[in-house]
N, CA, C and O of each residue as an XYZ file, in Angstrom:
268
protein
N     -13.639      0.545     -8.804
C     -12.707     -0.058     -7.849
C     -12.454      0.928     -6.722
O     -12.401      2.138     -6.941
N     -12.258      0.259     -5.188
C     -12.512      1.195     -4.883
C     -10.787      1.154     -4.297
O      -9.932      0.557     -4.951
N     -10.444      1.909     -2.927
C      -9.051      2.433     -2.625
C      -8.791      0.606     -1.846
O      -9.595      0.075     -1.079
N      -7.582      0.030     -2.293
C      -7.101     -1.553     -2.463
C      -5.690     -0.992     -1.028
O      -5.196      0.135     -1.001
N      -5.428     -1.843     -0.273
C      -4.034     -2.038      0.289
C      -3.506     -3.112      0.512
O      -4.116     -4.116      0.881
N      -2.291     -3.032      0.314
C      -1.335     -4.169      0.307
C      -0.174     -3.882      1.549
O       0.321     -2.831      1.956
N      -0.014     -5.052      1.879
C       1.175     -5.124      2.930
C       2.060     -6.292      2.688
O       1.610     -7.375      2.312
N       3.898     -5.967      3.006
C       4.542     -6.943      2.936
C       5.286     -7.100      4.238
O       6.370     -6.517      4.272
N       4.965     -7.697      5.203
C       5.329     -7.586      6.821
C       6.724     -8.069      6.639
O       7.293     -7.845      7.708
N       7.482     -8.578      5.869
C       8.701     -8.795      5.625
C       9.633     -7.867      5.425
O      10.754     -7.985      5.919
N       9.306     -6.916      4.734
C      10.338     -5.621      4.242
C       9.300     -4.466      4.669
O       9.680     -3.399      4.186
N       8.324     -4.352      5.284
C       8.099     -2.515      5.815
C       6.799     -1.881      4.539
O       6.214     -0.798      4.554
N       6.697     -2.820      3.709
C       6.366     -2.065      2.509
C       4.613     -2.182      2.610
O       4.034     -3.256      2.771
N       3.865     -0.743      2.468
C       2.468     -1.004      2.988
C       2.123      0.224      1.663
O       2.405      1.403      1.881
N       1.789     -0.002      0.939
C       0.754      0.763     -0.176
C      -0.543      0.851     -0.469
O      -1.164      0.069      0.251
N      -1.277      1.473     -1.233
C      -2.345      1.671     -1.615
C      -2.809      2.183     -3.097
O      -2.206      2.968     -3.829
N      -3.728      1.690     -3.272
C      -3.638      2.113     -4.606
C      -5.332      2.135     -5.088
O      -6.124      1.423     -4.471
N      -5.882      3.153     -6.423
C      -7.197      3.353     -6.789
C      -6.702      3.496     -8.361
O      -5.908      4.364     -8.726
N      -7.069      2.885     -8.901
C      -6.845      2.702    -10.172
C      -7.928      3.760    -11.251
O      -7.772      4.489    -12.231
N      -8.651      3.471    -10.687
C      -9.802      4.726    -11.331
C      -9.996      5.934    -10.911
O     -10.790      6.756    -11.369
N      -8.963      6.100     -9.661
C      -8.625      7.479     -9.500
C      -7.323      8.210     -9.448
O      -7.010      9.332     -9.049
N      -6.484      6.945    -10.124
C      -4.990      7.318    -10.458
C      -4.475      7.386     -9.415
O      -3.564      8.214     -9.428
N      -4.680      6.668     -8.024
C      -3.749      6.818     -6.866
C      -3.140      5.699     -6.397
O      -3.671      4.669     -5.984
N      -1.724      6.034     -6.508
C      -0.481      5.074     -6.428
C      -0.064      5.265     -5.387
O       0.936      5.958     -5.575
N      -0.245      5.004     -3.800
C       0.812      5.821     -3.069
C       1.338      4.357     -2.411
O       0.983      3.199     -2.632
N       2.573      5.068     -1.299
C       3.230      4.082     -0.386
C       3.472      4.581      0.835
O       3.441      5.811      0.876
N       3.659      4.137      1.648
C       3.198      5.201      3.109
C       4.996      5.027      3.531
O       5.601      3.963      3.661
N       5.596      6.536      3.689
C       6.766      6.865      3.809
C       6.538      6.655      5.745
O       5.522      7.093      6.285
N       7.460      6.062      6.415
C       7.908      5.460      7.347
C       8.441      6.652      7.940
O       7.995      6.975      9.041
N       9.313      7.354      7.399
C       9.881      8.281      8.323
C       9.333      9.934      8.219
O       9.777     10.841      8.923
N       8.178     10.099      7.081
C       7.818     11.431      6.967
C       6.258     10.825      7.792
O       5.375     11.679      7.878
N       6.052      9.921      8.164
C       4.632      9.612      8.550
C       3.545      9.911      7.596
O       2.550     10.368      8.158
N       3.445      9.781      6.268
C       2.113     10.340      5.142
C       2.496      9.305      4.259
O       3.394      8.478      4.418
N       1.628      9.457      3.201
C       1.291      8.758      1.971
C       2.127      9.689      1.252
O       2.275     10.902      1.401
N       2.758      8.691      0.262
C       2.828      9.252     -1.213
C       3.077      8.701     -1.737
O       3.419      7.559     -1.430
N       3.045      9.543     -3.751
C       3.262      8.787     -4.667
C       4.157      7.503     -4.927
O       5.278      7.781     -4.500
N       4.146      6.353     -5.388
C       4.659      5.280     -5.501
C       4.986      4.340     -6.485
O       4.185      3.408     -6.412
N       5.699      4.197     -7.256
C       5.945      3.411     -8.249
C       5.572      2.158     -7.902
O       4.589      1.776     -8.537
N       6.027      1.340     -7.080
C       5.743      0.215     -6.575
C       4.039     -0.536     -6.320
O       3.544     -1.664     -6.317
N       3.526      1.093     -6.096
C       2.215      0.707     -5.798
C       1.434      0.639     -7.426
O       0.530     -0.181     -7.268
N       1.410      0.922     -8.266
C       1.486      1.128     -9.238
C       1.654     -0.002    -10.366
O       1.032     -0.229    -11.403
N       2.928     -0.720     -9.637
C       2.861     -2.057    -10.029
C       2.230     -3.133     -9.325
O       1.697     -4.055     -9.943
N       2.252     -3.079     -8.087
C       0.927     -3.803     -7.594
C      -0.325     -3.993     -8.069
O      -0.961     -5.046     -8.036
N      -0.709     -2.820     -8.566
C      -1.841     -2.535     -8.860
C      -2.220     -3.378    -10.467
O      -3.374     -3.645    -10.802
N      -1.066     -3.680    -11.259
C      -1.381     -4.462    -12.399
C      -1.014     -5.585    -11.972
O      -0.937     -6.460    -12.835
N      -0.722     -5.908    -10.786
C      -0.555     -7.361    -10.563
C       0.827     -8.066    -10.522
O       0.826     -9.289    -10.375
N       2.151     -7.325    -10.652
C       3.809     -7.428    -10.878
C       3.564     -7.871     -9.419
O       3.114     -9.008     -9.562
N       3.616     -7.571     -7.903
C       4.001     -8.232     -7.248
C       2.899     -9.045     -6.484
O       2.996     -8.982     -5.258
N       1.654     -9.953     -7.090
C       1.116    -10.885     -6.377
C       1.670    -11.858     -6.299
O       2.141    -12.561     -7.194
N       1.663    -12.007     -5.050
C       1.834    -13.340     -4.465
C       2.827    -12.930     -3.126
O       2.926    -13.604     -2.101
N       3.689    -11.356     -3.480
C       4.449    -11.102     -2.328
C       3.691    -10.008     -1.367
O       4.008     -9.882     -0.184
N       2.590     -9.177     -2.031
C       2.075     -8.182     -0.739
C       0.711     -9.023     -0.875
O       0.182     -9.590     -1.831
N       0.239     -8.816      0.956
C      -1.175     -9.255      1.157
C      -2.022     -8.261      0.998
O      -1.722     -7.121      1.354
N      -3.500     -8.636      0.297
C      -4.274     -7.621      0.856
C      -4.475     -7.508      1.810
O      -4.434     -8.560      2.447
N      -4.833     -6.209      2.620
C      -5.606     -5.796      4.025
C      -6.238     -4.847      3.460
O      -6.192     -4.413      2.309
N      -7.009     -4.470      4.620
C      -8.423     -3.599      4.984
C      -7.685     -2.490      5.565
O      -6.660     -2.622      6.233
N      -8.360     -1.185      5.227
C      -7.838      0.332      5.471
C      -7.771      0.388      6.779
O      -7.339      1.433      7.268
N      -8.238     -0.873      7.797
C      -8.436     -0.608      9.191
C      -6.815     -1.515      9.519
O      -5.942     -1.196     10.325
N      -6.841     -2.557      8.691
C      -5.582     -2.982      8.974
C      -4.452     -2.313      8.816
O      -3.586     -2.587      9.648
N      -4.071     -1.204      7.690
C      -2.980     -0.337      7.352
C      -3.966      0.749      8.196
O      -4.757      1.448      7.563
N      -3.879      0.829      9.453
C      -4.337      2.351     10.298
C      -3.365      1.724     11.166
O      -2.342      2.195     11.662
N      -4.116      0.042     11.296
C      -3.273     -0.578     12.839
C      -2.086     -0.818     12.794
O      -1.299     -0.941     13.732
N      -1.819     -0.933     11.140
C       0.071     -1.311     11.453
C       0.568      0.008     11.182
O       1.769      0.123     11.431
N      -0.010      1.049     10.739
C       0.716      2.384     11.044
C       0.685      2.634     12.558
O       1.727      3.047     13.068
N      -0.254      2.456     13.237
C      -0.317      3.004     14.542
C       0.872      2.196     15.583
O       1.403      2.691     16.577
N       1.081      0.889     15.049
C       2.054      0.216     16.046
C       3.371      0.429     15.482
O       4.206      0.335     16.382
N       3.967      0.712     14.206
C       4.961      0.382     14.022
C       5.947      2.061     14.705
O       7.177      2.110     14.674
């Protein structure tokens, strides 16, 4: 599997996650970086489908770059 992202344009919330490489993160808004994430974590088994979309690593570049 390779590195997955999710976005919820409703609440701010944009994660990522690699399951076979143990990476959970959530992209902190006010430090500008990735990090660890519980949330992403549960995404990742599937707890919040249906509320974050997938996107493409090009899509979480573009909504980092505008927001």
């Amino acid at each position: 599997m390779a590195m997955e992202y999710r976005w919820d344009g409703r609440d701010g919330e944009l994660i990522r996650f690699d399951r076979k490489r143990d990476i959970h993160e959530g992209y902190n808004w006010k430090q500008h970086k990735w990090e660890e994430c519980p949330e992403a974590f549960d995404a990742s088994v599937g707890i919040y489908d249906g509320f974050l979309r997938k996107i493409t690593e090009q899509e979480a570049e573009e909504i980092i770059k505008n927001k």
